[in-house]
C-alpha positions in Angstrom: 0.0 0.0 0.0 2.7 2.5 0.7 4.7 1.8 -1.9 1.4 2.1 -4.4 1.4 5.8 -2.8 4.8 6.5 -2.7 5.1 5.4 -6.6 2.1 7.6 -7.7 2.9 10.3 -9.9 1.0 12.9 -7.7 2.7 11.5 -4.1 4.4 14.9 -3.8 1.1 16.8 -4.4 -0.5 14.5 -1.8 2.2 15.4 0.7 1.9 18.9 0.0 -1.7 19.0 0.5 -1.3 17.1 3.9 1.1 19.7 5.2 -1.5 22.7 4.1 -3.8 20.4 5.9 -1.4 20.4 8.8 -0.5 24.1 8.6 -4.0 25.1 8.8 -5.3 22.8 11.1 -2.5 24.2 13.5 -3.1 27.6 13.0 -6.6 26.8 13.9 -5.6 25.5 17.1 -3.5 29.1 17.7 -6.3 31.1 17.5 -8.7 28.9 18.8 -6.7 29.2 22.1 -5.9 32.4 21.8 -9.7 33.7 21.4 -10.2 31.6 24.2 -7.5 33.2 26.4 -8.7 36.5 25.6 -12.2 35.7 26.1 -11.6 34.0 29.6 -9.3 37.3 30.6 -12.4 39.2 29.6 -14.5 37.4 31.4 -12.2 37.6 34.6 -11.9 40.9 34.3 -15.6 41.7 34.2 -16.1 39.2 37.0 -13.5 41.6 39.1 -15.7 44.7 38.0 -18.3 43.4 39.8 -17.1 41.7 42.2 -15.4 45.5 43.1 -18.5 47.5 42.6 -21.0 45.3 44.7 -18.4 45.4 47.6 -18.5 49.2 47.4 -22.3 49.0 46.9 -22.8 47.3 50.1 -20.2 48.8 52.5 -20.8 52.4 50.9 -24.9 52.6 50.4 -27.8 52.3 52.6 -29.5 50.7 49.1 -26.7 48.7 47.1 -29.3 46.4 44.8 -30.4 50.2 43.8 -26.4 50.7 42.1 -26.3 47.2 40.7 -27.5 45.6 37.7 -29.2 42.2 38.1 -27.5 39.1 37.6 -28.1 36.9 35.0 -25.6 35.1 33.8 -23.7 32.2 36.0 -20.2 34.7 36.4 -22.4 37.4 37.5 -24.0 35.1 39.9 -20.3 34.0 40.8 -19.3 37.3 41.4 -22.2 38.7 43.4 -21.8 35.6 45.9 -17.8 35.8 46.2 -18.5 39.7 46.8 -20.9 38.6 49.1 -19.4 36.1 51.3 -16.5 38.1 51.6 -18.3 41.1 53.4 -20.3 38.8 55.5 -16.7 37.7 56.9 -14.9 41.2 57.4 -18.1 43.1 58.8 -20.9 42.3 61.2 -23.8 44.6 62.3 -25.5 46.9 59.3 -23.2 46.2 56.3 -23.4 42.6 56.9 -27.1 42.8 56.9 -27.1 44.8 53.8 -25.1 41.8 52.3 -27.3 39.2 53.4 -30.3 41.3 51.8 -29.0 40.8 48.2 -28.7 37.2 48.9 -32.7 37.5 48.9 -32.7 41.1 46.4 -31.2 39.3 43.7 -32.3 35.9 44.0 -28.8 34.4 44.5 -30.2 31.8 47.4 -32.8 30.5 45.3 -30.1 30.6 42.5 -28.1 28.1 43.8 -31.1 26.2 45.1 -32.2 25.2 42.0 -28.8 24.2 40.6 -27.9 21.6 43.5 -31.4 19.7 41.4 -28.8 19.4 38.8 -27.7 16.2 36.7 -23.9 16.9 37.4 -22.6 16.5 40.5 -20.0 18.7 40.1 -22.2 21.4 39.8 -24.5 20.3 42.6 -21.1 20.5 44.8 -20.4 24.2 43.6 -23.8 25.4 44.7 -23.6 23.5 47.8 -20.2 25.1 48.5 -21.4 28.6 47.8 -24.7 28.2 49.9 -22.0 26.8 52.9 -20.3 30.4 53.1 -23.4 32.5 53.0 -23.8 30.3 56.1 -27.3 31.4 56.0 -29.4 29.8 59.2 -32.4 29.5 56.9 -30.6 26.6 54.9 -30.5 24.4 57.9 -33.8 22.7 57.1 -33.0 22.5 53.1 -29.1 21.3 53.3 -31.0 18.3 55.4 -33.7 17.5 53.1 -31.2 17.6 50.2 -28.7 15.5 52.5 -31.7 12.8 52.4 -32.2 12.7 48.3 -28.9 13.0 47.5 -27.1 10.0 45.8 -23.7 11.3 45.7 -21.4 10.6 49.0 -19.1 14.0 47.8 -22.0 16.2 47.5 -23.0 14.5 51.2 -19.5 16.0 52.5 -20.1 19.1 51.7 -23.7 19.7 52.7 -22.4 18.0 56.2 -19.8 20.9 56.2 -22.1 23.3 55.7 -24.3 22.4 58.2 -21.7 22.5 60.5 -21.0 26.2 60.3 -25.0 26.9 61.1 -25.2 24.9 64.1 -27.5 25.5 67.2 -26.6 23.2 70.0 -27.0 19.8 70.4 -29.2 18.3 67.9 -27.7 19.7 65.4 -24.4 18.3 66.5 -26.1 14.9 66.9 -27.4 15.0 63.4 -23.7 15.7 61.9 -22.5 12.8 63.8 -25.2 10.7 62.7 -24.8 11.4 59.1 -21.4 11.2 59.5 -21.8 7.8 60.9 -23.7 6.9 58.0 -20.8 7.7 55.2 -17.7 6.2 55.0 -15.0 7.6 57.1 -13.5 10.3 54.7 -10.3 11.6 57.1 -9.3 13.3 60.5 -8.6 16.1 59.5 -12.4 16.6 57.5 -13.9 15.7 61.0 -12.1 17.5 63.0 -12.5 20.6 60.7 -16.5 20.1 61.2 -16.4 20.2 65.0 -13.9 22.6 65.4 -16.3 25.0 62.9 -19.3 23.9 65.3 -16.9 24.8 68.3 -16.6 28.3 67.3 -19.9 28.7 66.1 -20.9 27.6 69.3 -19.0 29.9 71.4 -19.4 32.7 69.1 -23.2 32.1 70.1 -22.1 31.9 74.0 -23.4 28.3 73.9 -19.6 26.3 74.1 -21.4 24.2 76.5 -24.1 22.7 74.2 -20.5 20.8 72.9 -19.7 19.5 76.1 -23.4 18.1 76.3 -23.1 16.6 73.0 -20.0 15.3 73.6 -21.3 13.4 76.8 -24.6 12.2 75.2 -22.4 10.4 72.3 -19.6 9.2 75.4 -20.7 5.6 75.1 -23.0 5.4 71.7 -22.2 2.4 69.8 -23.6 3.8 66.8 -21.1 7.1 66.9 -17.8 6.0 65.2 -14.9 6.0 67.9 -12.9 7.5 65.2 -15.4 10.5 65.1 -15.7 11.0 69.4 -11.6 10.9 68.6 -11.7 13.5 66.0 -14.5 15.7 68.4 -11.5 15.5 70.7 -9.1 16.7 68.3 -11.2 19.7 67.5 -11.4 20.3 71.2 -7.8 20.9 71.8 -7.5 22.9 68.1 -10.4 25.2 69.7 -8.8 25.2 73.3 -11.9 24.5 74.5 -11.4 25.6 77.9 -14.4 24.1 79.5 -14.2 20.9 78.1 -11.3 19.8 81.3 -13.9 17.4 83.1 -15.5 16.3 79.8 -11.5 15.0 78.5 -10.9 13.4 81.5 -14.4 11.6 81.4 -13.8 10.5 77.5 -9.9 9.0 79.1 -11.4 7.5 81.8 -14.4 5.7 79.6 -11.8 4.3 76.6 -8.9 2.7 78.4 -9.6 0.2 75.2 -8.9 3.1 72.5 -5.7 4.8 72.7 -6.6 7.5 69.8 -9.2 8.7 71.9 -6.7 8.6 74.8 -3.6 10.3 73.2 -6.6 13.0 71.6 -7.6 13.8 75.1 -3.8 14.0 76.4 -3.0 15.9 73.6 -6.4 18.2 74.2 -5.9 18.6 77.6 -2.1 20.0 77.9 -3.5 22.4 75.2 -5.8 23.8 77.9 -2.5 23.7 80.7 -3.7 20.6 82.0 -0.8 18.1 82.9 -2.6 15.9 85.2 -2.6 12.6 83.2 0.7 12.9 81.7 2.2 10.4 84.3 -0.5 7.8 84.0 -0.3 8.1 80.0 3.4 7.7 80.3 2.7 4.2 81.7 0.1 2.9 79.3 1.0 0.2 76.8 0.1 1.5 73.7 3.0 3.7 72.0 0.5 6.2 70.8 -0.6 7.2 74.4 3.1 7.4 75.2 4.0 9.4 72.3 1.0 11.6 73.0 2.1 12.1 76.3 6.0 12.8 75.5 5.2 15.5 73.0 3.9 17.2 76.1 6.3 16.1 79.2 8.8 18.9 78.2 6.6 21.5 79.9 6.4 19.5 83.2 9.1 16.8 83.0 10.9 17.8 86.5 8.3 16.1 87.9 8.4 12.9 85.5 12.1 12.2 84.7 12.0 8.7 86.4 9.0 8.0 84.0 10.3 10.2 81.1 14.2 7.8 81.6 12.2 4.6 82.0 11.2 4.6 78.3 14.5 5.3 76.8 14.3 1.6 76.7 10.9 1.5 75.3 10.4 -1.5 72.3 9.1 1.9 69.9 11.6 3.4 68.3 9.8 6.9 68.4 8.5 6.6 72.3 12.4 6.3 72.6 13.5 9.1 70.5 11.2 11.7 72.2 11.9 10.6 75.7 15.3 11.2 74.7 14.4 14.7 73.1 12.2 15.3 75.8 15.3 15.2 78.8 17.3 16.6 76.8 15.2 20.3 77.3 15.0 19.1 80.9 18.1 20.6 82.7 20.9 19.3 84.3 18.3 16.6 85.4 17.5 15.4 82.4 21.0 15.6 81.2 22.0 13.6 83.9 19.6 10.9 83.4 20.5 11.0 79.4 24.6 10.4 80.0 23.6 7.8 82.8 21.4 5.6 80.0 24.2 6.6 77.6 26.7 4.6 79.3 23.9 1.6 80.5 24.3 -1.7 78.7 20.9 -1.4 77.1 21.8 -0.4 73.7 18.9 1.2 72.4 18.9 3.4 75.1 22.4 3.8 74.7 22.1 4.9 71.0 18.9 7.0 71.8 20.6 8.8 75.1 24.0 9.5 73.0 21.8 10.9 70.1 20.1 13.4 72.1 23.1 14.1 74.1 24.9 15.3 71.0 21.9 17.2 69.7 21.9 18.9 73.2 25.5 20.2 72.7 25.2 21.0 69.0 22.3 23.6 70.3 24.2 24.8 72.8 27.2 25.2 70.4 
């Protein structure tokens, strides 16, 4: 076949038309792009304009939806809302109330309303998202219908965090954890960011002890993941929840079997100043308690160098390392303690103590 091409006596026209074909077909692509840049700076740029003028609408007139033109297209929708929510979190009292009028002025709630009906899930998640940080008390009741008809476990996530930055008190903290409950566990740090946005809602509202009444009522609740009460815990000590001193020492007491929750409540509690448990975490078996504990001891550790030299011969490398670290910051004590094990016949001690021992010197250098 290619040597029937190659042998025809119009080969070279074929060739050249390919390249023309090429050529244009290339130079297409150019300005196609380039259009396309142009148009998207365009659009950015009137997006901007807006975004600008609504901001000095609302913080500068007593009427802003008088000085702006109505939306109707999806980037002047975009626009409005980022203007929005950005108001709503600089300024409180009358301008924010003026923001939160054009929410209802413009129709940019019921907007984003209709779009989470939407075939595409991604664009259910962007109107979920932007209906999170109006964080609008109204939505409550519809981000929890839509939670119920939803199919899609990512939309799910972020109606939950949305609902987190609108709560109330205790129910509503019960229903996150029950829908939580009811996905599968996405990661700590997603939890923990929902509680901790509860947390400040909460005290923001002067309520911070609706948390600790939550926190009890899900204490022992089978049906609440241990992984969430841990992360709850987390978001505690991330707050500085001060009133929540009892409620750790409860949640340590209650889990001796689940040393996450333990090392969150260690870890929670010396946030607050609380040291009181460091000595009986320092004995616990599991490594995580330990190493919960030891990222703490330095602030009290005169007290706890016989417990704090004790595991330099711990089986975990790291409970090892940080005891190690941990006398090391403890004075003449703990340096005491570290050239004793560093000369002992145990030689993981022996390695750990002399590691410290020259980090100590090479600070002090």
């Amino acid at each position: 076949m290619i040597e029937h091409i190659t042998d025809s006596p119009r080969f070279y026209e074929y060739v050249s038309w390919a390249v023309l074909l090429l050529s244009v077909f290339n130079f297409s692509q150019i300005v196609y792009l380039l259009w396309n840049k142009a148009r998207v700076e365009k659009a950015e740029r009137r997006k901007d304009e807006l975004k600008r003028l609504a901001a000095t609408a609302i913080v500068t007139s007593l009427s802003p939806a008088e000085l702006l033109p109505l939306p109707s297209s999806e980037e002047e929708y975009a626009a409005y809302s980022e203007s929005i929510a950005s108001v709503l979190d600089s300024f409180e009292g009358e301008v924010a109330d003026r923001a939160a009028g054009l929410l209802t002025i413009f129709g940019i709630g019921a907007h984003y309303r209709s779009l989470v009906r939407s075939r595409s899930w991604y664009k259910r998640c962007n109107a979920v998202d932007m209906l999170t940080v109006f964080r609008m008390d109204e939505n409550r009741a519809f981000f929890i219908e839509l939670f119920a008809s939803e199919p899609s476990a990512d939309v799910k996530y972020r109606i939950i965090r949305g609902l987190s930055l609108i709560v109330r008190g205790r129910d509503d903290l019960g229903e996150l954890a029950r829908m939580l409950s009811g996905l599968p566990y996405l990661a700590p740090k997603y939890t923990e960011d929902l509680f901790y946005n509860a947390i400040i809602r909460l005290k923001a509202l002067g309520k911070e002890d609706e948390f600790g009444v939550f926190m009890r009522l899900i204490m022992r609740d089978g049906l609440v993941r241990a992984e969430i009460k841990r992360d709850c815990l987390t978001a505690c000590y991330a707050a500085i929840c001060e009133k929540g001193r009892p409620l750790l020492k409860e949640y340590y007491a209650a889990h001796p079997g689940e040393p996450e929750i333990l090392a969150a409540c260690i870890r929670s509690l010396a946030r607050a100043g609380d040291f009181t448990l460091l000595p009986e975490a320092l004995r616990n078996p599991d490594w995580r308690v330990k190493l919960a504990a030891l990222k703490h001891a330095h602030l009290c550790c005169e007290d706890l160098t016989g417990e704090i030299t004790g595991l330099l011969s711990d089986p975990n490398y790291h409970v090892r390392l940080n005891a190690a670290m941990t006398l090391a910051r403890a004075g003449e004590r703990g340096l005491t303690a570290l050239r004793g094990a560093a000369a002992s016949q145990d030689k993981f001690a022996a390695e750990t103590a002399a590691y410290a021992l020259e980090q100590e010197a090479a600070w002090n250098s």
